[in-house]
C-alpha positions in Angstrom: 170.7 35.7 51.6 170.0 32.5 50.1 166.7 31.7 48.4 166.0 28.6 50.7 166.5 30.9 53.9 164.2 33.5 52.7 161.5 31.1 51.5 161.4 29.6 55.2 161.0 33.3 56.5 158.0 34.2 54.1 156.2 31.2 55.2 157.3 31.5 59.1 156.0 35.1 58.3 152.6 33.7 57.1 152.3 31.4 60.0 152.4 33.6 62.4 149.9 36.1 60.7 147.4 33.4 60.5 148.1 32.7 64.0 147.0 36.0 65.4 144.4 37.0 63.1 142.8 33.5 62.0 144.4 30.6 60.4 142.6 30.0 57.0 141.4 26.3 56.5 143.0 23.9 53.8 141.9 25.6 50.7 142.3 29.0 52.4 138.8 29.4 52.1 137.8 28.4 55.4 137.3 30.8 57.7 139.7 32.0 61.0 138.6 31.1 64.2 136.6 34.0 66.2 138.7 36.0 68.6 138.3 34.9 71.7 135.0 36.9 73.3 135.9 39.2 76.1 135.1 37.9 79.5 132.1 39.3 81.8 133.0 41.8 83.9 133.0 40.9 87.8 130.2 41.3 90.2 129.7 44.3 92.5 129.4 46.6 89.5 132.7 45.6 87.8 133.6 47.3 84.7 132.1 45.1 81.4 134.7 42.9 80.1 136.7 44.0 76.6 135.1 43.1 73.7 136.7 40.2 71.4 139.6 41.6 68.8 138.2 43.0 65.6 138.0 40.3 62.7 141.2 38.6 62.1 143.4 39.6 59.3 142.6 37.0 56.5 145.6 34.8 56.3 147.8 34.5 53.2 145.0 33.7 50.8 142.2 33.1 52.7 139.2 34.2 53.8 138.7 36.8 56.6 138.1 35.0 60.1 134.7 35.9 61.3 134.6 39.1 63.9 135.6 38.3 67.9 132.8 37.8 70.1 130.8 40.7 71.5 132.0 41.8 74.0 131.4 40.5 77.7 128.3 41.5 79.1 129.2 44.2 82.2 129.2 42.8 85.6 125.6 42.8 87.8 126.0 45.8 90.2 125.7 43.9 93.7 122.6 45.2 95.9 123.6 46.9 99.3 122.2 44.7 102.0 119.2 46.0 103.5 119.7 47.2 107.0 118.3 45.0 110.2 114.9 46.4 111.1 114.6 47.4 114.4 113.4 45.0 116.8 109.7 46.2 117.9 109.2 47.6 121.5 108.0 45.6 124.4 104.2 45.0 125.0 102.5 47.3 127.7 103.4 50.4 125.4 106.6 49.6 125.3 109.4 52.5 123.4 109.7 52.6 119.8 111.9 49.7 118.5 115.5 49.9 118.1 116.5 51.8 115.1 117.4 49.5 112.0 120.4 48.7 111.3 122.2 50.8 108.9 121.6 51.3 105.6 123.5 49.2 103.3 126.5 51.1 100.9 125.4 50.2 97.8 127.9 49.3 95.3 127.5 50.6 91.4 123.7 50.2 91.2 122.8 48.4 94.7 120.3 50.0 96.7 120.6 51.5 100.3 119.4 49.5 103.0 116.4 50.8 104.9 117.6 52.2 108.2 114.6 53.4 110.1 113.5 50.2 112.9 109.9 49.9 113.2 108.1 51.7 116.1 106.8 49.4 119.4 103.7 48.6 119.4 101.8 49.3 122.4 100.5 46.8 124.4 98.0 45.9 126.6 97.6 48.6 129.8 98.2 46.8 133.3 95.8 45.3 135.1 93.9 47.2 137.8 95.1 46.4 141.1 93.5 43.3 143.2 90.3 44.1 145.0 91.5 43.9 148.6 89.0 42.3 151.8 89.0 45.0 154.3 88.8 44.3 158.1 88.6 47.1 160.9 92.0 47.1 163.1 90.5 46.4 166.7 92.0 48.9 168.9 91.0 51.6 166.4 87.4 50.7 166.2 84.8 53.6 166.4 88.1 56.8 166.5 88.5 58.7 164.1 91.8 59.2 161.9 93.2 61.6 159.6 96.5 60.1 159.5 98.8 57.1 158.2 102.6 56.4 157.2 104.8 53.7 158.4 108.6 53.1 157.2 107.6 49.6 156.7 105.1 46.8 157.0 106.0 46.4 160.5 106.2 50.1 161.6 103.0 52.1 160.8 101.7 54.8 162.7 98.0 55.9 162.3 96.7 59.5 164.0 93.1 60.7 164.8 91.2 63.1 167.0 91.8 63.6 170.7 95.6 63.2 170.8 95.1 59.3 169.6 98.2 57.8 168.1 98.6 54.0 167.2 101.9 52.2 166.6 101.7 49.0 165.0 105.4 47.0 165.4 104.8 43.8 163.6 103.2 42.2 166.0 100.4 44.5 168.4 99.3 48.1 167.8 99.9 49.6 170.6 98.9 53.6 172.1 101.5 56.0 172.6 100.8 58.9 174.8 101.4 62.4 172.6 100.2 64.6 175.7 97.7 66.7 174.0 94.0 66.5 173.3 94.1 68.1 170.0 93.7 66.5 166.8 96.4 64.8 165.1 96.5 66.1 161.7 98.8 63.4 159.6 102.1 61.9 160.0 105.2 60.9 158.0 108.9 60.1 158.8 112.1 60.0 156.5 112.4 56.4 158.9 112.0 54.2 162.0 113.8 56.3 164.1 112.9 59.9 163.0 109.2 60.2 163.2 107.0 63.6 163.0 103.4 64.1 163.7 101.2 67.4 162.3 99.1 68.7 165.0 95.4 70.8 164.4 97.5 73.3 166.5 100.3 75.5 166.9 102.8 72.1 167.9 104.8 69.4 165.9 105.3 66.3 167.8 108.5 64.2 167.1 109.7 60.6 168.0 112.8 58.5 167.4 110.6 55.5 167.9 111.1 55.0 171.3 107.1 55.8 172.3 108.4 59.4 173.1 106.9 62.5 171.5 108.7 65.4 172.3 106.6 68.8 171.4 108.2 71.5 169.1 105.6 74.7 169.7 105.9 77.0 167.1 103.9 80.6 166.7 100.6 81.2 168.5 97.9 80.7 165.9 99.2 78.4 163.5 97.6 74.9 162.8 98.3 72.3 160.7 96.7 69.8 158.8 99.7 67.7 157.1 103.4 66.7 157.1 105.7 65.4 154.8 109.3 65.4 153.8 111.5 64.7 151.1 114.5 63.4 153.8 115.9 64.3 157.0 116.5 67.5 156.4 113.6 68.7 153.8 110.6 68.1 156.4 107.6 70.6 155.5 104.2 71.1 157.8 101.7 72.8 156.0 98.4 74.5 157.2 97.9 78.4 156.9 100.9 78.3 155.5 104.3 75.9 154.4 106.1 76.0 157.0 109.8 73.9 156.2 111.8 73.0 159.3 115.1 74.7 159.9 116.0 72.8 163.0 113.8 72.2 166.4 112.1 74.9 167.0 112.9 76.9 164.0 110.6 76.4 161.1 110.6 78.7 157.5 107.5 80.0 156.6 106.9 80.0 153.1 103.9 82.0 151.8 101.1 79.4 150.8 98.4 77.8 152.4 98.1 74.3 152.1 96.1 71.2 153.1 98.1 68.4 151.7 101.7 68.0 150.3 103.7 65.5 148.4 107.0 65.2 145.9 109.0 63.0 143.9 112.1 64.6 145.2 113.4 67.5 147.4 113.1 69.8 144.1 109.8 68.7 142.6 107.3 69.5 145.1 103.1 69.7 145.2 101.0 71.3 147.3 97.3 71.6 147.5 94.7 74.2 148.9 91.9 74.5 150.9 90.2 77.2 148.9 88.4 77.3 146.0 88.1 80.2 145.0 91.6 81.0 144.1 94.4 78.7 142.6 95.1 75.5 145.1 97.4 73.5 143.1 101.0 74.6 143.2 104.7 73.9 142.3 107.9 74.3 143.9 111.8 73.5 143.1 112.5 73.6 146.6 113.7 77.2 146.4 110.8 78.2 148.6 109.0 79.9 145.4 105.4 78.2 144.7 104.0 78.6 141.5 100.2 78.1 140.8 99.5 75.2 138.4 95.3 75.1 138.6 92.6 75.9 140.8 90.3 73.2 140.1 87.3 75.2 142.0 87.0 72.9 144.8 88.3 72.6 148.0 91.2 69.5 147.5 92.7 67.5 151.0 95.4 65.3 149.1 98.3 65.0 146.7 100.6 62.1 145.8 102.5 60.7 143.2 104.2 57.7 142.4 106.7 59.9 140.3 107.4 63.2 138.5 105.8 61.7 135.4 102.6 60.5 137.6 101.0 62.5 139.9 97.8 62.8 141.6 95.5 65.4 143.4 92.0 64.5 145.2 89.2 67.2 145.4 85.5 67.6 145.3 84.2 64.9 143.4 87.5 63.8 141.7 90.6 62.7 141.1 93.3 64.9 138.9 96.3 63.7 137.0 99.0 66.0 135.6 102.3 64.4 133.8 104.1 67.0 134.9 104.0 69.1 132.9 101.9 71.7 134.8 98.3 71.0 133.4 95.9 69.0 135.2 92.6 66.8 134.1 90.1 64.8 135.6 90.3 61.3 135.4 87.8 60.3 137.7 84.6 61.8 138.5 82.2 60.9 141.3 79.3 62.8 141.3 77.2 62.9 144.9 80.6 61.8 146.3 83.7 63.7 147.6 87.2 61.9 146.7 89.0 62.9 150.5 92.1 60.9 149.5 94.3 59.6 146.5 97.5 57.8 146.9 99.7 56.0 144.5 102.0 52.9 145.5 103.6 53.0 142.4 102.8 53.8 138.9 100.7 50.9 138.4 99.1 51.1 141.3 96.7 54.1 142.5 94.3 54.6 145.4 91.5 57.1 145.9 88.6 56.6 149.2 85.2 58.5 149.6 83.4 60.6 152.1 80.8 58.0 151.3 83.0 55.2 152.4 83.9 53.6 148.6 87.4 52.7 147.9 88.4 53.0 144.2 91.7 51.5 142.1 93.6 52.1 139.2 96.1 51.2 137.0 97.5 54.0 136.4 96.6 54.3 132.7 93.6 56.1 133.3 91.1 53.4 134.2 89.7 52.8 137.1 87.5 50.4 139.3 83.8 50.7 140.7 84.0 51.3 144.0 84.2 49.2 146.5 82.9 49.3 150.2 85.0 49.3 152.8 82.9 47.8 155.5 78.9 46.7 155.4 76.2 49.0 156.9 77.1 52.3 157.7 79.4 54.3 155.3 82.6 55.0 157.3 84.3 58.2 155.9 87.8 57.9 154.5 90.4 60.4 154.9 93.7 58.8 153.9 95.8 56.0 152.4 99.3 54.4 152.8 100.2 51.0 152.1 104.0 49.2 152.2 102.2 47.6 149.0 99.4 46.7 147.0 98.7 43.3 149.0 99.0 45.7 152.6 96.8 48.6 152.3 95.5 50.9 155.3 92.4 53.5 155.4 91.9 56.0 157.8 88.4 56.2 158.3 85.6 57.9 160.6 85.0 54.6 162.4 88.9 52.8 162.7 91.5 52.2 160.9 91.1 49.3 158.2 93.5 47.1 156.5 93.5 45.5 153.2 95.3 42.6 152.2 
């Protein structure tokens, strides 16, 4: 090889040394440029960057370049989003809020969102129902009445002593013969045109709305002293004894004596008892099995409900509330007064009236009015309740038939 070709070599050699680890300055006493320093790792936890190269190589008779960078600092982990809280129930204690949203996936480091939504805060209870103005139905005025139901505001029935039966239509009451001269006992129909009537005697009266009461006579000593149904073909009369209709003239006796009845549905049944003595509060699925619940230790007329959460019995001097669940409580106590009737228009929306004549309401929360008259001068007994709603009220009393509105 020539000596020119090798010299350019050596120094192409030397150039490309300097290049990698450092050139050296003039003198070759200046020191190499710093390896580049390692870039920061990426967000979301990324791995740290590489540190710069290790000093460069001093070049051909110079000083050592100075030492790379340190390396990149490692990438910030990103946080996992928090999850949504959950929105807070409505007011009027409203359900628990919506559970959060979830719970963020953290990357390297982030933390997991919260997932839990707050609970609802409960709000204010409803209002009690309006105080109503109460005004005596004309025709009724000075009977007595035990009964009241109507399919709608323009079709209400209302039954007393002495065989009396009144049949509002929207626009007159009017009397409807029943051919007998014993008490009518209450009265309930699963509609306009399929109408049944208790009797304080061995008889069930029944109408298809047309003013006619045919008579279904059923075993020598019985009496009854309510009716109710869950439809058409779950119709119970209840006395000494619940007795459930089979077809005319054919009615199942079923093993408990009763004074009032109501459900929610054809297999969540209440009855209540004239005794009190023994248990007078009871249960049935609609199997014909009744299964005590209380006995309250006073004689108790009524039972109603606005639904298998909210139901209500009436006895001595006060109104009981279960949930449900097979206990009951007093909610409202009267003393010197006995609470004859309770009835509920809907949850919201409760009824109870006095042998004293007082008419109280609630809001079905637990709270409850004073009472309230129902006519001036001389208490008028109450002995039930039915409305189409809470602005069209009726009360059977010991002197008429009274509407509210």
């Amino acid at each position: 090889m020539r000596t020119d070709e090798c010299l350019a070599r050596a120094v192409g050699l030397t150039l490309l040394l300097a290049s990698a680890c450092g050139t050296s300055g003039d003198d070759g006493d200046a020191p190499a440029d710093a390896g580049a320093s390692g870039n920061a790792g990426e967000a979301s936890g990324g791995a740290s960057g590489n540190g710069g190269t290790a000093a460069g190589s001093a070049g051909r008779g110079g000083s050592a370049g100075s030492a790379g960078s340190a390396a990149g600092k490692g990438g910030t982990s990103n946080s996992g989003g928090a999850g949504a809280s959950g929105t807070a129930g409505n007011a009027g204690g409203g359900t628990a809020g919506s559970t959060g949203g979830e719970a963020g996936q953290a990357d390297s480091g982030g933390t997991a969102g919260t997932a839990s939504g707050a609970a609802g805060s409960g709000g204010e209870p409803p209002e009690l129902p309006a105080e109503l103005q109460w005004a005596v139905v004309s025709e009724t005025d000075g009977q007595t009445f035990y009964g009241i139901w109507g399919s709608s505001a323009d079709d209400v029935y209302a039954v007393g002593t002495l065989g009396d039966l009144y049949h509002w239509t929207g626009g007159e009451w009017r009397y409807e013969v029943t051919d007998t001269g014993a008490t009518l006992t209450g009265v309930w129909g699963s509609g306009p045109g399929d109408v049944y009537v208790s009797v304080n005697s061995n008889v069930i009266l029944h109408s298809t709305g047309d003013g006619e009461w045919e008579h279904d006579v059923l075993d020598a000593g019985l009496t009854f002293d309510a009716i109710w149904g869950a439809g058409p073909n779950d119709v119970y009369a209840v006395g000494n004894g619940v007795h459930r209709r089979v077809e005319f003239g054919n009615w199942e006796f079923q093993a408990v004596a009763a004074s009032g009845m109501w459900g929610s549905s054809a297999t969540d049944l209440y009855v209540v008892a004239e005794t009190a003595a023994d248990d007078n509060v009871f249960h049935s699925t609609g199997d014909g099995n009744w299964s005590p619940q209380a006995n309250t230790g006073v004689y108790m007329p009524s039972v109603s409900g606005s639904g298998p959460s909210h139901v209500y019995a009436a006895g001595g001097d006060s109104v009981y509330f279960s949930d449900g669940d097979g206990s009951w409580t007093p909610q409202l106590s009267l003393p010197g007064d006995i609470v004859n009737a309770v009835w509920a228009v809907s949850a919201s929306a409760v009824y109870a009236c006095t042998q004293n004549g007082l008419v109280y309401r609630s809001n079905g929360a637990g709270a409850w009015s004073e009472g309230q008259p129902i006519a001036e001068g001389t208490a008028r007994a109450c002995f039930c309740i039915w409305g189409s709603s809470e602005e069209d009220i009726y009360l059977c009393t010991s002197r008429g038939v009274f509407h509210g509105n």
